[in-house]
C-alpha positions, 0 to 999 in steps of 0.5 A, spaced: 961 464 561 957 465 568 950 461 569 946 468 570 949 469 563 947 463 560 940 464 564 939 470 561 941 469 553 936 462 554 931 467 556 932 472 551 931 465 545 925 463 549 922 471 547 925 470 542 922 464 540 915 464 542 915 472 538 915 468 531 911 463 534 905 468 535 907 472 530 906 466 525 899 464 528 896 470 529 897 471 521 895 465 519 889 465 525 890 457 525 888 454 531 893 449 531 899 454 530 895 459 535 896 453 541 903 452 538 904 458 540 901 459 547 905 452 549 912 456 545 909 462 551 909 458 557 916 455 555 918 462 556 915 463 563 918 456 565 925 459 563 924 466 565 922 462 572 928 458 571 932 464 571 929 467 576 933 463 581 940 466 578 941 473 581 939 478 575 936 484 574 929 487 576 928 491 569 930 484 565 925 480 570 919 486 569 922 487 562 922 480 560 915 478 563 912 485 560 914 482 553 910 475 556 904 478 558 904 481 551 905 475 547 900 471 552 895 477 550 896 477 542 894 470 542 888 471 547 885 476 542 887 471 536 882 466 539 877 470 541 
């Protein structure tokens, strides 16, 4: 396997991780689960930052951090 295709499936698990993680605290509404889930979304953006030094597509860099953005969003509005 190349290391840009390794970066970007390591990526795509980050996401993948970090949706179940808000999916879960926003349903339950536990604080606890809910800054769980803000740490699973900055350990997406550290591995989309990481990545970010492969040579990878635009539209997986603006669709990754789309993804991000929506999940840092979920949570916001589950704290307030």
């Amino acid at each position: 396997m190349s290391k840009p295709f390794d970066e970007i499936h390591q990526v795509e698990m980050a996401i993948k991780a970090a949706q179940r993680t808000v999916g879960n605290a926003t349903m339950n509404m536990d604080p606890d689960q809910l800054e769980t889930a803000t740490k699973a979304i900055e350990a997406a953006k550290d591995q989309l930052n990481s990545a970010y030094k492969h040579e990878m597509s635009k539209e997986f860099i603006d669709y990754s951090s789309g993804l991000i953005q929506k999940l840092e969003h979920q949570v916001e509005e589950a704290k307030d």
